[in-house]
VOBA-1610 file (N, C-alpha, C; in pm, whole numbers, padded with zeros to 5 digits, always signed):
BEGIN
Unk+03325-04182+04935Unk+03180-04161+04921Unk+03146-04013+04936Unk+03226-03965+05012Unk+03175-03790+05035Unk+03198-03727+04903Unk+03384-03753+04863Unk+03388-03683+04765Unk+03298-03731+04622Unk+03233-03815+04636Unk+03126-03849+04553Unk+02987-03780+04539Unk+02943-03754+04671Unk+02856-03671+04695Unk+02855-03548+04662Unk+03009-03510+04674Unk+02997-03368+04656Unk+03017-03336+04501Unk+03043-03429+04404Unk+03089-03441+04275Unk+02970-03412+04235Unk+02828-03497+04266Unk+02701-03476+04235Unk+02617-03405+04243Unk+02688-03342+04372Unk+02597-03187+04393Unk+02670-03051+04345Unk+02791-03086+04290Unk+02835-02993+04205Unk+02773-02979+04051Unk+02752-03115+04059Unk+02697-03186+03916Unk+02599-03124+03849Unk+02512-03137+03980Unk+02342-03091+04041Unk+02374-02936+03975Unk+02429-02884+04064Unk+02412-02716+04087Unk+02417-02637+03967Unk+02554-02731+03876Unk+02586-02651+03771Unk+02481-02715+03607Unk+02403-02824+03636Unk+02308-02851+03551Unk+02166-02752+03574Unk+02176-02685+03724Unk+02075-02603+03773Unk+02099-02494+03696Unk+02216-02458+03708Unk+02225-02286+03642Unk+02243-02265+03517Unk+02252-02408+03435Unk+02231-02397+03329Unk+02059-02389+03233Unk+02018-02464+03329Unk+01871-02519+03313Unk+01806-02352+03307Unk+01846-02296+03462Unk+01782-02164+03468Unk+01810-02075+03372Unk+01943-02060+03371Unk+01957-01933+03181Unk+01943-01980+03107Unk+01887-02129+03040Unk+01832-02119+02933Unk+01666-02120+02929Unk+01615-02112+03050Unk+01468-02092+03078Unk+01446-01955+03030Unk+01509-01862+03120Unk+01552-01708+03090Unk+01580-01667+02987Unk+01660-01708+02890Unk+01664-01719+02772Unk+01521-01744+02664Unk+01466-01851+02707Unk+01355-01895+02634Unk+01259-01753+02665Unk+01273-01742+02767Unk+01129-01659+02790Unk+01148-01578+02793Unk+01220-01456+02748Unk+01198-01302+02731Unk+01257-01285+02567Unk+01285-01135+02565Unk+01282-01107+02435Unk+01451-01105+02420Unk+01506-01110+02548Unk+01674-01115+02512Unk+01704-00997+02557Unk+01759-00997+02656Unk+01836-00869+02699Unk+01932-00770+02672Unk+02005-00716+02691Unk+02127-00677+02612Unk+02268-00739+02661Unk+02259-00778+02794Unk+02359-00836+02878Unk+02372-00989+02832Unk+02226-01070+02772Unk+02210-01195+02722Unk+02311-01183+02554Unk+02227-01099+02431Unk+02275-01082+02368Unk+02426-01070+02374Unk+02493-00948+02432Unk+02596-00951+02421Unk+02713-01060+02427Unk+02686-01165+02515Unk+02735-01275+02537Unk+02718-01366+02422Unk+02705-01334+02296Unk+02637-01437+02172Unk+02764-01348+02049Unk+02819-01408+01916Unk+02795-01405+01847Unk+02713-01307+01720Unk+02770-01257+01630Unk+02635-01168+01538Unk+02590-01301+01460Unk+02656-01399+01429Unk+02556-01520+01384Unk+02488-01572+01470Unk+02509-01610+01593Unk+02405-01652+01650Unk+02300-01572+01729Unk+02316-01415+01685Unk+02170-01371+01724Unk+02129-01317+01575Unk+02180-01371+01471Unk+02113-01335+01404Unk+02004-01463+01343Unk+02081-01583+01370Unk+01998-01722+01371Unk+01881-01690+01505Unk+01921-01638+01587Unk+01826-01637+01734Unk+01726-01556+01648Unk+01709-01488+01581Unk+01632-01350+01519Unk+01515-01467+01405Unk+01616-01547+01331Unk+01517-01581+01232Unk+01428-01716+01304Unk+01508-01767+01394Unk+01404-01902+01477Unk+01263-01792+01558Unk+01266-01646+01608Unk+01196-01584+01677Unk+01048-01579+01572Unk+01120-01531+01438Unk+01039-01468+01303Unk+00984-01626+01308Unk+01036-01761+01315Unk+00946-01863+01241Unk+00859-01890+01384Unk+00913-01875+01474Unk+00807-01925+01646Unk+00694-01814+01600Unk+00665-01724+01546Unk+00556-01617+01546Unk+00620-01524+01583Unk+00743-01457+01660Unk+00749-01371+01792Unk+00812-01275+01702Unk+00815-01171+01574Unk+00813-01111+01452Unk+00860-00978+01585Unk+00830-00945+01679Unk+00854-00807+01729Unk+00965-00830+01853Unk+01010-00988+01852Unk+01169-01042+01934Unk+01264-01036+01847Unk+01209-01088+01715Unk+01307-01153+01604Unk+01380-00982+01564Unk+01282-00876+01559Unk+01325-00732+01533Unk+01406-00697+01664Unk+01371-00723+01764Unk+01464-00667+01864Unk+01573-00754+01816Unk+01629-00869+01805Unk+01714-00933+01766Unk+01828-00876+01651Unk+01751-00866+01580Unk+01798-00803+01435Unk+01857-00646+01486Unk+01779-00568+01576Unk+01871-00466+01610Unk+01962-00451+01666Unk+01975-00558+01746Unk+02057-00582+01860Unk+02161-00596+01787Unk+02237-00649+01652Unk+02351-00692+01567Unk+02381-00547+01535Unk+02268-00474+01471Unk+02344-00338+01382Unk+02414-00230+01512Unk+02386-00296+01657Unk+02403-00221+01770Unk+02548-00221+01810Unk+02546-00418+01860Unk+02659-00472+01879Unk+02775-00504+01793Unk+02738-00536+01653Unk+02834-00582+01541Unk+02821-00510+01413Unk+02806-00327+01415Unk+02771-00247+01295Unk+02902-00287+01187Unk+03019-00325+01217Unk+03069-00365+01092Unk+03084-00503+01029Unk+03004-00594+01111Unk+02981-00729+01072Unk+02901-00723+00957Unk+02964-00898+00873Unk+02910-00919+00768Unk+02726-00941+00748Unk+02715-00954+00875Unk+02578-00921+00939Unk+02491-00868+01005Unk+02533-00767+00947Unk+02495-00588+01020Unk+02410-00594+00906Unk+02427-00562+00756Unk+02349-00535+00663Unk+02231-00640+00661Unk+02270-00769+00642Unk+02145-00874+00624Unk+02030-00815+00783Unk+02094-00800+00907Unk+01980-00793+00989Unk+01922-00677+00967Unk+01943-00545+00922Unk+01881-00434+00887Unk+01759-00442+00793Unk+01776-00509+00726Unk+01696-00565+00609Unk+01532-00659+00684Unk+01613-00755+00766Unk+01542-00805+00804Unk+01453-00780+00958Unk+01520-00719+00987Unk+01480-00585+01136Unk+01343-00563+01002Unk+01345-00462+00917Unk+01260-00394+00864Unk+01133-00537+00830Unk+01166-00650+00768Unk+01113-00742+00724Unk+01002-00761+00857Unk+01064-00810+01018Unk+01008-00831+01136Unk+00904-00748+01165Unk+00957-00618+01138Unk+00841-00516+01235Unk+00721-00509+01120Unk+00773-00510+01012Unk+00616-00523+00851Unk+00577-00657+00926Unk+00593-00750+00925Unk+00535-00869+00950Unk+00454-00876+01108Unk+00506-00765+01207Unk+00439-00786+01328Unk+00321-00631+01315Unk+00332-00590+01244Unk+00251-00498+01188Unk+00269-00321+01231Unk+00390-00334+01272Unk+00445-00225+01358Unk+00511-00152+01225Unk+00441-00032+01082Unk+00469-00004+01003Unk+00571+00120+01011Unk+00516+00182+01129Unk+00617+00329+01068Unk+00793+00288+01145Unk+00789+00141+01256Unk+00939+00110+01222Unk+01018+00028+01148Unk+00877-00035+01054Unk+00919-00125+00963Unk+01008+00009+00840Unk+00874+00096+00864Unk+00929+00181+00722Unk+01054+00254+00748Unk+01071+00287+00906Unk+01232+00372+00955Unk+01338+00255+00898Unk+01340+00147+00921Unk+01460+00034+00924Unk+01441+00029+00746Unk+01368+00043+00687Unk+01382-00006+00528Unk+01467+00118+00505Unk+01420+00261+00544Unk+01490+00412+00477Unk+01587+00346+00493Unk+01641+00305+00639Unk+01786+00346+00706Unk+01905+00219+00584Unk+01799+00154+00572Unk+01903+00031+00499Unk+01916+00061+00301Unk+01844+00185+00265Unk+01840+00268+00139Unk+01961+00389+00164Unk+01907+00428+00279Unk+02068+00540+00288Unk+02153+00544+00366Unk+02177+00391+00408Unk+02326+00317+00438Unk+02384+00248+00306Unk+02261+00162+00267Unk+02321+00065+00134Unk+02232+00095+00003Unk+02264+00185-00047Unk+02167+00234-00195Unk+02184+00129-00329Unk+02319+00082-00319Unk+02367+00005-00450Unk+02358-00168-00405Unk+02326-00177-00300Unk+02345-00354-00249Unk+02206-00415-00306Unk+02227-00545-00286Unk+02136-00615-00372Unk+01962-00636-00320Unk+01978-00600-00158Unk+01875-00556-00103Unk+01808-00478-00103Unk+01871-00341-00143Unk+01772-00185-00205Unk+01643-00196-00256Unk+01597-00280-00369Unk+01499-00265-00437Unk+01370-00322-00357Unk+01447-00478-00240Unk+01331-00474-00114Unk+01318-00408-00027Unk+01396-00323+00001Unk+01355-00216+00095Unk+01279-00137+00081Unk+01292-00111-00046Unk+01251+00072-00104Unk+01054-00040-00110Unk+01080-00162-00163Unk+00960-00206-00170Unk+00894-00245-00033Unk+00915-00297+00085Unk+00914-00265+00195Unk+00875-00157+00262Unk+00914-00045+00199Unk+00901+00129+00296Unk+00741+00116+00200Unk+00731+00108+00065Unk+00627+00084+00001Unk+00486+00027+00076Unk+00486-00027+00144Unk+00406-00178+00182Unk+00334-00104+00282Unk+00460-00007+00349Unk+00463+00032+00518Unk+00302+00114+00469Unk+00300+00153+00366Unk+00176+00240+00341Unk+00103+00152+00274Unk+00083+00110+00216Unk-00001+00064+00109Unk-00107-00068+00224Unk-00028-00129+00269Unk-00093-00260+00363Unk-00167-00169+00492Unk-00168-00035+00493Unk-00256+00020+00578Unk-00385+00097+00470Unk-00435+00049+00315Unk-00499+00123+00268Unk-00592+00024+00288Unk-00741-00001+00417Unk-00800-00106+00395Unk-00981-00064+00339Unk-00960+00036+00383Unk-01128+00119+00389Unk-01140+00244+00284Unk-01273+00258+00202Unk-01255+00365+00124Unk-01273+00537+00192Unk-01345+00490+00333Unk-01357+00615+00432Unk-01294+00642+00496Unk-01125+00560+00490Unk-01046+00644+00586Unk-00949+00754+00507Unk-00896+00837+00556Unk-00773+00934+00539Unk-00690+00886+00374Unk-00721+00963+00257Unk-00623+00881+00172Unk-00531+00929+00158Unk-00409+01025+00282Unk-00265+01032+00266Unk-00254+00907+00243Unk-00260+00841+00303Unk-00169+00729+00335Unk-00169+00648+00197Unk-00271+00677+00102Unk-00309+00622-00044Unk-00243+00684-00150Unk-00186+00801-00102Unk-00071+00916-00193Unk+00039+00891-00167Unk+00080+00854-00015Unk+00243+00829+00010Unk+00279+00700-00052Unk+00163+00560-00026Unk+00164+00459-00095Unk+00187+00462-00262Unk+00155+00526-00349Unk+00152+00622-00486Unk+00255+00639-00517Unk+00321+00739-00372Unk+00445+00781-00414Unk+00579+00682-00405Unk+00565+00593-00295Unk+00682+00544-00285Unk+00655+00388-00382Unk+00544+00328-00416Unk+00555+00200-00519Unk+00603+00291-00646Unk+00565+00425-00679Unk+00661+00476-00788Unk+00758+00496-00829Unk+00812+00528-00682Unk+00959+00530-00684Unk+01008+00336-00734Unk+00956+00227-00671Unk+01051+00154-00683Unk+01067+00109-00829Unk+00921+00141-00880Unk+00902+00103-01033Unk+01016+00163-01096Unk+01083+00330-01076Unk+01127+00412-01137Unk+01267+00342-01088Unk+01285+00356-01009Unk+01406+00341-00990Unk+01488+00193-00979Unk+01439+00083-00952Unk+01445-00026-00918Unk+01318-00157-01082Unk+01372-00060-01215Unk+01288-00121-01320Unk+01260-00282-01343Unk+01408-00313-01303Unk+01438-00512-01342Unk+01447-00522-01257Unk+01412-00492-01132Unk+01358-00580-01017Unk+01197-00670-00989Unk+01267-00804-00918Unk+01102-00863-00893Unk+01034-00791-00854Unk+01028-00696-00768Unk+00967-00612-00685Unk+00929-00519-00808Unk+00918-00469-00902Unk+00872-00339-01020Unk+00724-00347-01047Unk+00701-00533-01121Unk+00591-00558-01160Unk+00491-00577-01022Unk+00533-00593-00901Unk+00415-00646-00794Unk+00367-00496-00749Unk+00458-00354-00786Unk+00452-00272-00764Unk+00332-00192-00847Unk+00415-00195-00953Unk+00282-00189-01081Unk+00176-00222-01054Unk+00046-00336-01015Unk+00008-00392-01013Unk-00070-00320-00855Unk+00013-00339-00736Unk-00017-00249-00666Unk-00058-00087-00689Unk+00023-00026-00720Unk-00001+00155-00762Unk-00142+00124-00857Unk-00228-00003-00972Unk-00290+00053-01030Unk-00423+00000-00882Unk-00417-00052-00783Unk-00507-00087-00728Unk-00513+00044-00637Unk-00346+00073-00568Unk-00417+00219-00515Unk-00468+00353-00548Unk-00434+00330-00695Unk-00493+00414-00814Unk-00673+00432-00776Unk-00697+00345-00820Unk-00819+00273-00788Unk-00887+00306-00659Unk-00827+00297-00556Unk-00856+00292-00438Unk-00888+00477-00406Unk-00822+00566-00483Unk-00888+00686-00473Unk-00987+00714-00559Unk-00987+00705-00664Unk-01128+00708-00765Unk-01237+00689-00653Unk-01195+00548-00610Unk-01341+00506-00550Unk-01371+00610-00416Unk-01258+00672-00380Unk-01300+00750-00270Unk-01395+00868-00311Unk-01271+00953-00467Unk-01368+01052-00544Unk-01575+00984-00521Unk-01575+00882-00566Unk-01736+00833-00644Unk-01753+00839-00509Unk-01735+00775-00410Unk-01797+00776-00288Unk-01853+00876-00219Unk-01776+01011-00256Unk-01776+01154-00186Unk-01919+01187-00308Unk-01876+01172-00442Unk-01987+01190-00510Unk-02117+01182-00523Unk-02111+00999-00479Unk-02263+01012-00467Unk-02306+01056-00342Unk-02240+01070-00233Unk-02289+01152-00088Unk-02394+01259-00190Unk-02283+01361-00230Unk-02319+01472-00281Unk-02490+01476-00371Unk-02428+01373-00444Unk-02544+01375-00588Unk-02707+01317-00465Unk-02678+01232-00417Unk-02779+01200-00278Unk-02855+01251-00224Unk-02790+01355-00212Unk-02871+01479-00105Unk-02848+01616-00178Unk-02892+01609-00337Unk-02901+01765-00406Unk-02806+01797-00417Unk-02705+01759-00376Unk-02561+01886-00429Unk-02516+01864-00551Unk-02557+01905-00645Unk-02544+01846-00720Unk-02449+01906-00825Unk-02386+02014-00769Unk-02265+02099-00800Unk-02132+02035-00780Unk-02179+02025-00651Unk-02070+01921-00593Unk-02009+01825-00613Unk-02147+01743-00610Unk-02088+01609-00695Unk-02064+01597-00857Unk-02085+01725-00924Unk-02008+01697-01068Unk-01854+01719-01046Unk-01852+01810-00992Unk-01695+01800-00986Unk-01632+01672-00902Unk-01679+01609-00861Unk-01647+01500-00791Unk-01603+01375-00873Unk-01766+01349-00977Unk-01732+01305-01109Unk-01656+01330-01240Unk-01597+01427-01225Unk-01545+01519-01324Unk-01370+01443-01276Unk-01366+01502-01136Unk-01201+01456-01149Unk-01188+01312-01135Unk-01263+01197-01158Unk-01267+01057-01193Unk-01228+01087-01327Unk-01305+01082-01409Unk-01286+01126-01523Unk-01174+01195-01577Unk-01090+01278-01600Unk-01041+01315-01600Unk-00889+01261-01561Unk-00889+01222-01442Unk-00784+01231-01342Unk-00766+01069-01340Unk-00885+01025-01359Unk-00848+00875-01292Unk-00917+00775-01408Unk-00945+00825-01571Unk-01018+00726-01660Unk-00930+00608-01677Unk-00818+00575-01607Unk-00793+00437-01634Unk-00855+00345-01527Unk-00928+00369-01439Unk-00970+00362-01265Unk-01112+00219-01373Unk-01146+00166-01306Unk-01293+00101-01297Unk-01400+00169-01283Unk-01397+00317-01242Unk-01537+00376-01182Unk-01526+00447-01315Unk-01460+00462-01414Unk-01510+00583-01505Unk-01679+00587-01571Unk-01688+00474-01598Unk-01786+00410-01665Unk-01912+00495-01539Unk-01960+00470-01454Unk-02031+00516-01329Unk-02018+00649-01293Unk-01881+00717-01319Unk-01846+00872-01329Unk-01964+00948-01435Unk-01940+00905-01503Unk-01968+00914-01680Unk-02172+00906-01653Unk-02220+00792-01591Unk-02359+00748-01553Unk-02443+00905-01444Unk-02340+00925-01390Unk-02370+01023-01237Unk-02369+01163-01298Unk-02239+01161-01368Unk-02267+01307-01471Unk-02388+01326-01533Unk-02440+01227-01648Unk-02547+01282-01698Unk-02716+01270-01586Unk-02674+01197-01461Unk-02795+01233-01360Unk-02764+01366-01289Unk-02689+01389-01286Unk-02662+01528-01227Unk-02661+01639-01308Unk-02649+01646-01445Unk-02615+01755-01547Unk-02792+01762-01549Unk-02842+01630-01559Unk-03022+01637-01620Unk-03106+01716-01512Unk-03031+01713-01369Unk-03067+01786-01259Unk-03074+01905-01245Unk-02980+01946-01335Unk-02907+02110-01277Unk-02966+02184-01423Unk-02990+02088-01533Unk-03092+02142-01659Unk-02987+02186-01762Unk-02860+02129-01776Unk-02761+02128-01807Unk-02746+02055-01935Unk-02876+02058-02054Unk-02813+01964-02176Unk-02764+01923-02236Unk-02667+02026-02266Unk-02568+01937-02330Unk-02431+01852-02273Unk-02410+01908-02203Unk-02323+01881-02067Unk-02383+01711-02023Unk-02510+01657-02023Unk-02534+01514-01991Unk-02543+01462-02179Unk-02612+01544-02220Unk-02631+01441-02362Unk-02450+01383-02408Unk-02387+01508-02370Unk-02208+01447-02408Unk-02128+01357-02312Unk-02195+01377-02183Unk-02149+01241-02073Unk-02177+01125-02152Unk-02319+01118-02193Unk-02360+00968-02237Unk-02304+00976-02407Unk-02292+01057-02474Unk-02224+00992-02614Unk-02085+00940-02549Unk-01988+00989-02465Unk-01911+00936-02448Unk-01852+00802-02380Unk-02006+00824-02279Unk-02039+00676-02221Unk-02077+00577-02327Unk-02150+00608-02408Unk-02178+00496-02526Unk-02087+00456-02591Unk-01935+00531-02641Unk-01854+00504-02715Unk-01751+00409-02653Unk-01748+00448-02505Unk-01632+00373-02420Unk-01682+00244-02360Unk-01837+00240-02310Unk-01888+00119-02271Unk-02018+00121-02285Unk-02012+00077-02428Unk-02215+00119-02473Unk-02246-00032-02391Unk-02135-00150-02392Unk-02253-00271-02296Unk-02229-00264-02167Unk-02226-00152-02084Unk-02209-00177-01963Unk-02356-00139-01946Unk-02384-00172-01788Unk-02472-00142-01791Unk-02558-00023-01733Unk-02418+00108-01695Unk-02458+00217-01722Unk-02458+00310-01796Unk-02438+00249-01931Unk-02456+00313-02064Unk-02638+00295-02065Unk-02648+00189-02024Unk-02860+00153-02064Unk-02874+00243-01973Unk-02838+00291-01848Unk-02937+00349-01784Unk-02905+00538-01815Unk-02808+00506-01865Unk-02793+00668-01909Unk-02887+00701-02001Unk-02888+00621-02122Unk-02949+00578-02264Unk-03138+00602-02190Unk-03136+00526-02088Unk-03245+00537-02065Unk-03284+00641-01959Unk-03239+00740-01910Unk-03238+00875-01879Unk-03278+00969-01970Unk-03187+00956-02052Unk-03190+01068-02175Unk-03274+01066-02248Unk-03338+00897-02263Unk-03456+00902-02389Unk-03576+00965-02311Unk-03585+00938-02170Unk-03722+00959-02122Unk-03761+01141-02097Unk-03616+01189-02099Unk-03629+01344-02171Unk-03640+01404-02295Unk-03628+01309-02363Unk-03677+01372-02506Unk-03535+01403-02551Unk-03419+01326-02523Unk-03281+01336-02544Unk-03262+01247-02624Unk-03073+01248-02629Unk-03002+01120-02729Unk-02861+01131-02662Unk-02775+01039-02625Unk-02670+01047-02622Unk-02546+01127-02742Unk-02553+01250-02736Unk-02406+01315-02828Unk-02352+01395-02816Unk-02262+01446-02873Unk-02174+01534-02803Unk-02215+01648-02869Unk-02250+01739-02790Unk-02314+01923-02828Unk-02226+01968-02749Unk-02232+02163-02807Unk-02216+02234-02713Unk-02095+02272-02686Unk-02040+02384-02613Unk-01914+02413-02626Unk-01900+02376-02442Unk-01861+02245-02429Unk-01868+02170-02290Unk-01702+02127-02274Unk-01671+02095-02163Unk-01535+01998-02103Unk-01587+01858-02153Unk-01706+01840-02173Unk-01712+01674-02198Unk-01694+01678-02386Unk-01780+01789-02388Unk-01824+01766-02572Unk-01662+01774-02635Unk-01569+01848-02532Unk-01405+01932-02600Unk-01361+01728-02585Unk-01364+01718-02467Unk-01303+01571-02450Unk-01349+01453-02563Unk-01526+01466-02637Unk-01525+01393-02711Unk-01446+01368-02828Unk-01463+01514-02879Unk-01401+01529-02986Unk-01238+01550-03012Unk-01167+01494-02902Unk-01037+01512-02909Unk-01061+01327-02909Unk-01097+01239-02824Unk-01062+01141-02796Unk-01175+01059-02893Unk-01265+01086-02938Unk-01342+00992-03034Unk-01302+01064-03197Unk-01289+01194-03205Unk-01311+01212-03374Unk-01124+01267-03354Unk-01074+01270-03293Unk-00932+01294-03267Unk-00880+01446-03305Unk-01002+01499-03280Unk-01019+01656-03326Unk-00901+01720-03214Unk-00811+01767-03232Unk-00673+01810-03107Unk-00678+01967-03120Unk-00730+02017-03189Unk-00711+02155-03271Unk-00805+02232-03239
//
């Protein structure tokens, strides 16, 4: 009977200390002394159960913990990848975007490259949310979805890129018009042509050209500038006579004793006549 007793409280003790490290286990982010005692598959499975529980900034400690402990394992590369995947997803960008570089100039030719490079992409672009904040971050975004287009052509990742670059395209125009009409608002009206000018110019594949084009000839009619607005609006008429700031240009100009056309030895009248009568010369 004793040695029975004591069978059970051995039983006991060692179901205790199991119970307790896997409590310990459950509840922190994983130590290095825990980790080490594992497997690179099974912390790299520990990494993706973290990413599906929500815990996106364990599942990354996880994922580093392999390229730490097992850098020449067959799962050194997959967790690098996905290290970068964790910290984009927990919203932690500039180490999402370090772990995407590092896995471009460790592995440039592997089959993962083109999500990375699209990944380091994201790290900027998923921070472009407001037209009044800072638009580096709308140029680096620019720069690096270009790169993946360029470099990474027959990848899935090219066209979502595309598609992206023309929205952050977009996303500065609208900053240009925004700064513009400040300007045009309150009299500056110097100011805000050039404001409208590099829409135009710089950004006529953008949505705002049409409104660029509207602000020019209120600002040219301001500054007493005729021909300079009468050639905003011929050109506004030719590109979007039914929008509906072609009518209000149209109806600017008539109530001066104007017409929408291109006069004058202007940047708009040179632009008509290269792009409507194809005059290049």
């Amino acid at each position: 009977m004793a040695g029975s007793r004591h069978f059970k409280s051995l039983r006991f003790v060692r179901f205790g200390a199991v119970a307790a490290f896997a409590l310990l286990v459950a509840c922190s982010g994983g130590s290095d002394v825990q980790l080490e005692s594992l497997t690179a598959q099974q912390i790299f499975e520990r990494g993706e159960r973290q990413l599906e529980s929500g815990n996106a900034d364990d599942a990354a400690f996880s994922f580093g913990e392999i390229e730490r402990l097992y850098p020449y394992s067959e799962y050194a590369q997959r967790a690098l990848i996905m290290q970068a995947f964790a910290y984009h997803k927990d919203e932690d960008y500039p180490n999402s975007r370090a772990s995407a570089q590092r896995f471009i100039d460790f592995y440039p030719a592997e089959e993962d490259a083109p999500y990375a490079a699209y990944l380091l992409a994201l790290s900027y672009y998923d921070q472009i949310d407001e037209v009044g904040r800072d638009q580096g971050l709308t140029f680096q975004a620019l720069q690096s979805l270009r790169r993946v287009i360029e470099q990474y052509p027959d990848s899935e990742y090219a066209r979502t890129s595309v598609l992206k670059f023309d929205l952050a395209f977009d996303h500065l125009a609208a900053k240009e018009m925004e700064i513009g009409r400040y300007y045009l608002k309150r009299g500056y009206f110097a100011a805000s042509v050039n404001r409208f000018r590099t829409v135009v110019e710089d950004f006529q594949t953008t949505t705002h050209t049409a409104e660029a084009l509207h602000r020019l000839v209120e600002a040219y009619l301001a500054l007493g500038l005729i021909d300079e607005a009468q050639s905003a609006g011929a050109i506004l008429g030719f590109n979007y006579r039914s929008s509906p700031w072609y009518e209000s240009s149209f109806a600017l100009l008539k109530g001066s004793g104007l017409r929408p056309t291109a006069s004058g030895d202007n940047w708009l009248a040179s632009i008509y006549r290269q792009v409507v009568r194809g005059e290049w010369l």
